[in-house]
C-alpha positions, 0 to 999 in steps of 0.5 A: 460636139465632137469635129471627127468623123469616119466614114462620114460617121461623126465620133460621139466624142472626139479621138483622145489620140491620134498618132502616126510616124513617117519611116524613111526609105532609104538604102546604105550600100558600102563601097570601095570609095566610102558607104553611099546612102540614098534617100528616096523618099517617106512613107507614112506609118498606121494611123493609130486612133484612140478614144472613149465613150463616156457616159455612152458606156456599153450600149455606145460601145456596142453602136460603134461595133456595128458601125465598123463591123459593118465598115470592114464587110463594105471594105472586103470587095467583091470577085468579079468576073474572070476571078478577078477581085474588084477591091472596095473604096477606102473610107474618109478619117477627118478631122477638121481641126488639124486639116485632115481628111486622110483615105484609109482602110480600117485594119483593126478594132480594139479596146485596150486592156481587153482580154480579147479584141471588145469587151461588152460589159455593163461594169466597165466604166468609161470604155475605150476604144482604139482604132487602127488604119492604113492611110491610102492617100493623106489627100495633101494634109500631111505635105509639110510633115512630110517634107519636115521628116525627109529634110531632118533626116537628110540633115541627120545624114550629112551631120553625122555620117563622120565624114571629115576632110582629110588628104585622101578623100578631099582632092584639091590641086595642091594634092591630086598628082593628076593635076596637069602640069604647064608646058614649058616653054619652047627652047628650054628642053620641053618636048616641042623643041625636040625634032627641030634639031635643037639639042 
């Protein structure tokens, strides 16, 4: 029984491989004082999902084809009046077992090893499939990966930027000449004893 789905469209077997990364957005400027680094955010890479269709073999293959022929027609959109472009809705990824239920769009359709994008081929055993998606919206199953990713790297950052206290970038008053000084005490030659006529 297989727990995926796309497009409300249940996997006749189940992903062998589902793969994403998060890229860090994040901008380095150097500056006279040192190189600044600001971190703004995450963003999720391509879902690249992977699998076969066994015994199904190439009439399967060709029954996938079509589902996600049919798929990338609907996510064409449509021009709508005034020329403007009325954008079709993305389509649901889930897979329960691990929580997701991601909004993506269906870039690309593959099988590894083909010599173009499908091979329909009787003598092919086992035919795989890939599938490349661009998630629109993670629907909240990826918050605590994302948080883990921009926390690594902003701990990354302050490990190993190589910075190191040292007299010029570490100011404390034992070393900053700004530091104010105490005022001396009337009548031992500080400045309010002057103007008195206490020479």
């Amino acid at each position: 029984m297989a727990f995926g789905s796309l497009g409300g469209q249940p996997f006749d077997l189940d992903p062998e491989s589902i793969a994403y990364h998060f890229d860090i957005k994040a901008s380095a400027t150097n500056t006279v004082g040192g190189r600044v680094v600001q971190v703004f955010g995450t963003r999720i890479s391509d879902l690249i999902v992977t699998g076969s269709f066994g015994l199904g073999g190439w009439e399967a293959q060709q029954n996938f084809l079509a589902k996600v022929i049919t798929t990338m027609e609907g996510q064409q959109g449509t021009l709508g009046a005034g020329g403007f472009y009325n954008g079709a809705a993305p389509i649901v990824f889930s897979y329960p077992p691990r929580g997701w239920n991601f909004d993506v769009y269906l870039l690309e359709y593959t099988q590894p090893g083909g010599s173009t994008s499908v091979v329909l081929d009787n003598e092919i055993i086992n035919p795989q499939w890939t599938l490349d998606m661009f998630i629109v919206n993670d629907n909240g199953g990826l918050v605590a990966e994302t948080n883990a990713a921009l926390t690594s790297y902003i701990q990354r950052l302050a490990n190993g930027i190589g910075w190191t206290p040292n007299t010029y970038n570490n100011v404390t008053t034992s070393n900053n000449a700004n530091t104010p000084k105490a005022a001396k005490p009337v009548g031992v030659g500080g400045p309010s004893a002057i103007g008195r006529g206490e020479h």
